[in-house]
C-alpha positions in Angstrom: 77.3 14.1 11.1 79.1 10.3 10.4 81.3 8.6 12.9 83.9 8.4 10.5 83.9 12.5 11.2 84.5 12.1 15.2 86.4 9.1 14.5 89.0 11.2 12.2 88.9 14.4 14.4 89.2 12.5 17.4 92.4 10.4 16.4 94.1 13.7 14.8 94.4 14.6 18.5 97.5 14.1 20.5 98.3 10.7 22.1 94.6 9.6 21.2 93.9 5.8 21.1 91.2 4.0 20.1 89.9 0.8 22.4 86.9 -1.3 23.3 85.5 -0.8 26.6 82.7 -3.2 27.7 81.1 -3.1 23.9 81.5 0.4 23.4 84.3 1.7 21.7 86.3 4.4 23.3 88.3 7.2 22.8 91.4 8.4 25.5 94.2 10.2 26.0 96.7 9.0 27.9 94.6 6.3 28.8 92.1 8.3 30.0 88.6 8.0 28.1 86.8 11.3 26.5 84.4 9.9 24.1 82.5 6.4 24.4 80.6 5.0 21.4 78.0 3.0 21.6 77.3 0.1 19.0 75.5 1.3 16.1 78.2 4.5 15.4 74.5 7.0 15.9 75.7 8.0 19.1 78.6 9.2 20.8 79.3 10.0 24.3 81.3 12.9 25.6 82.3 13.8 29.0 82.6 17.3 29.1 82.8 19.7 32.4 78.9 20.7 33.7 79.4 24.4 32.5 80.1 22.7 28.7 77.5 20.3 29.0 74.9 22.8 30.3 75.8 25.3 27.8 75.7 22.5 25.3 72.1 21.2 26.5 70.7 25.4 25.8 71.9 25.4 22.5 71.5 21.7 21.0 68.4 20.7 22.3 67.7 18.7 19.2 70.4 16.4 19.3 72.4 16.6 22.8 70.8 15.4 26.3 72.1 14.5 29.5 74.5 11.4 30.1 73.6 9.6 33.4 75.8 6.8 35.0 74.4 5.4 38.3 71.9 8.6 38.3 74.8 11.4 37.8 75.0 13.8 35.3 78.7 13.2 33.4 78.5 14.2 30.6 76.5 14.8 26.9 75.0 12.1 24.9 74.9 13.7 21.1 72.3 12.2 17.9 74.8 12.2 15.5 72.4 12.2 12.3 71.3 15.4 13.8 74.0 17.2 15.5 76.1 20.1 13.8 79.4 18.8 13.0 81.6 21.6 14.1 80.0 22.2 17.2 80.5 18.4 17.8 84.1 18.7 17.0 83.9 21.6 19.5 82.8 19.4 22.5 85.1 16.5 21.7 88.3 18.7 22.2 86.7 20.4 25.3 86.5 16.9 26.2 89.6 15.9 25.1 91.4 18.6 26.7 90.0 18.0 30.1 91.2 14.6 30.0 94.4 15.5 28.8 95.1 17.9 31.4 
């Protein structure tokens, strides 16, 4: 899967932006981030509720692990080059819409 894939599915969302945050780039609604991207557009970060994530981590061993920040669990880092596109898209609008709420 490309970045210019998440990047066009993400911004055909609702009141998505597009902004830097530290030297990622980010994704949020409402100001509120769902996807972070680190440089290099190979990875993507999305911050999906435990029961998504864990469900995720079953059935995309491959290309999803476990995001830590400060040793917690929040969320899915995904290997783009191997991840399935429309389960990706999947996860970015859980994502999205958990932010949104």
């Amino acid at each position: 899967m490309k970045m210019a894939t998440v990047r066009r599915h993400a911004m055909s969302l609702a009141d998505v932006t597009e902004q830097p945050h530290f030297k990622f780039s980010s994704f949020r609604v409402r100001g509120r981030i769902f996807v972070t991207v680190p440089p290099g557009d190979e990875l993507i970060h999305v911050f999906v509720a435990e029961e998504d994530r864990e469900r995720a981590l079953a059935m995309y061993p491959e290309w999803a692990e476990k995001l830590l920040w400060g040793g917690k669990v929040v969320g899915l880092r995904v290997r783009l080059e191997a991840a399935a596109p429309a389960a990706v898209k999947s996860l970015v609008l859980k994502a999205y819409e958990a932010k949104a709420r």
